[in-house]
C-alpha positions, 0 to 999 in steps of 0.5 A: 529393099531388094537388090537389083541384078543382072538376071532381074533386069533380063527377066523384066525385058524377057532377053538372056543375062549375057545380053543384058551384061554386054549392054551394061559393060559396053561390050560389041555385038549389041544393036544400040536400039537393045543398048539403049532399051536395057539400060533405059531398063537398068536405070528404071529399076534402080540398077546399082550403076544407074540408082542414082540417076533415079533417086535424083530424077528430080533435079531435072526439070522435064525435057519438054520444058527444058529450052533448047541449048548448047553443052561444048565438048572442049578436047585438046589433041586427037580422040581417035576411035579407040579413045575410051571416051569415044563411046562415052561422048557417043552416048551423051551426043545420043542422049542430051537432046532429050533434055533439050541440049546438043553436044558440039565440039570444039577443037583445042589448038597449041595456039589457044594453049599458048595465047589463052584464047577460046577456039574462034568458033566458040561462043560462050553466050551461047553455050549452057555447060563446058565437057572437057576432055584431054584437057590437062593444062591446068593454066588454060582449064582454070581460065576456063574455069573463069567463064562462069560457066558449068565445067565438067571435066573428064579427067584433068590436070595431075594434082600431084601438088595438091591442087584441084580445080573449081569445077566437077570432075569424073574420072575412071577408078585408077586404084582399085584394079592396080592394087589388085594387079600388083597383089596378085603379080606379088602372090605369083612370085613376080615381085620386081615390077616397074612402071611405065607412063609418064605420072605428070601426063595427067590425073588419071596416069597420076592416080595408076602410078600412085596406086602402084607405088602404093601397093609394093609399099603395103606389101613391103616389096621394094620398087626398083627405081631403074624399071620406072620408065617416064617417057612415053615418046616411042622413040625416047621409050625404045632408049629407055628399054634399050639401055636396061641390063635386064627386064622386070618379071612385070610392067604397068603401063598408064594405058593400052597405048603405051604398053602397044609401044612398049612391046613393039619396042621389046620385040625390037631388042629381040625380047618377047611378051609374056615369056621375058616380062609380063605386060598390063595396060589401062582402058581396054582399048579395041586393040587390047584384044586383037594384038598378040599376045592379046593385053591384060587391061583395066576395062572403063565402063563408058556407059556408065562414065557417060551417063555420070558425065550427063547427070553431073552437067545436067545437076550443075546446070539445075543448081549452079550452087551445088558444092564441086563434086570429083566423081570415079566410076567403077573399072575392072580388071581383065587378064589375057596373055600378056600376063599368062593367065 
């Protein structure tokens, strides 16, 4: 069977490939009418990142069958507009309707973490399937994981010791493109690379820290412990940063957020980005291009995470039997200035 590309989907839709790439990479300057109809377009044809959702179109019972029904989004903290899941739950409060259900949300406050209790407004009699999100204390997840109900989780808990979740979970490639980042910062001769972020935040800081750590082992280059910074407070990191005799030729950050802080802080101690340390951060976050120097990242394809998200909770609800399932969606490496490239 032929493989489908980018310029087949915009031949069959008579539009430009650029176009149609902007719709599948999320990019700006799209009207969500064209969105939605390309990637309508790119799940039909069996697009690589969507083939599933055709191939499995038959675990889902038509939308006019389907009685209408709730799916909770349980967050803790704050999802501000330049969280890379702000546009994933966009598309799945667009999208789950035509299957019958709506996306509410419900806030996670330090009390309900504290005392073990749902949010007041919450009822889970009414409730068909659980999304969570920023939701990484594994104590409350697992007693959310006793309702009885479908639990998808967006990233999670740090499994650090080995212990997972009875639930579905999604994250972002955290891997690939750090070990990519790190080989080729080691080709260009930048081998004194450190860390930022504290691994224990969660899963997917977990995995990006690991990844790092993996590749300086395989490349044989020693990981000078003093350039592994674990806080992420701005306060407590400007210390850090501060109480360093020199700098690496290189930082990981675990996202664009803390990389942001990092560099602030930098310029405090009178340092500059890239010219006295290189700097890549994870999430492509809006403020990744617009800052100066604008920041090497890892670009999260949200469509494609909210179009999993849907099917996995969607699959569950069908067939609560099914075996666990931790899903990664593709990511992709960007180089800007913070890197000199």
């Amino acid at each position: 069977m032929k493989r489908v590309t980018i310029q087949d989907i915009a031949d069959e839709l008579g539009i430009s490939r650029n176009t149609v790439s902007k719709a599948i990479n999320n990019a700006d300057g799209l009207a969500d009418a064209t969105r939605e109809k390309i990637l309508e377009k790119a799940i039909e044809m069996g697009y690589k990142q969507f083939s599933y959702i055709k191939a499995h179109s038959g675990l889902y019972p038509r939308p006019e069958a389907l009685c209408r029904g709730e799916i909770a989004l349980l967050y803790g903290g704050i999802i501000s507009p330049a969280h890379f899941a702000t546009l994933m739950l966009d598309k799945l409060k667009r999208d789950l309707p035509r299957w019958g259900y709506d996306l509410n949300a419900y806030r996670v406050e330090r009390e309900n973490l504290l005392c073990r209790t749902l949010p007041p407004t919450f009822d889970p009699g009414q409730v068909s399937a659980i999304i969570c999100v920023e939701m990484f204390d594994r104590a409350y997840d697992e007693m959310i994981c006793g309702l009885g109900l479908p639990v998808l989780f967006v990233d999670g808990p740090n499994k650090r010791d080995g212990i997972g979740l009875p639930a579905d979970q999604l994250y972002m490639d955290n891997t690939t493109a750090i070990t990519r980042f790190v080989n080729d910062m080691l080709l260009r001769g930048r081998r004194r690379i450190g860390f930022i972020g504290d691994f224990e935040h969660c899963q997917s800081f977990f995995e990006r820290y690991t990844a790092f750590r993996y590749a300086m082992l395989m490349a044989n280059a020693p990981v000078e412990e003093r350039f592994c910074i674990k806080s992420i407070e701005r306060e407590r990191l400007e210390e850090a940063l501060e109480s360093l005799e020199d700098l690496p030729d290189v930082f990981i950050c675990a996202n664009d957020f803390v990389a942001e802080d990092a560099i602030y802080a930098l310029r405090k101690l009178g340092k500059s980005v890239p010219e006295d340390v290189l700097f890549c951060g994870f999430d492509d976050s809006p403020n990744s291009r617009i800052m100066t120097p604008t920041l090497t990242t890892v670009h999260i394809h949200t469509q494609v995470m909210a179009v999993t998200a849907m099917h996995l909770l969607l699959s569950r609800i069908e067939e609560p039997g099914l075996d666990f399932r931790i899903t990664h969606t593709e990511t992709e490496l960007i180089y800007r200035d913070s890197t000199r490239v």
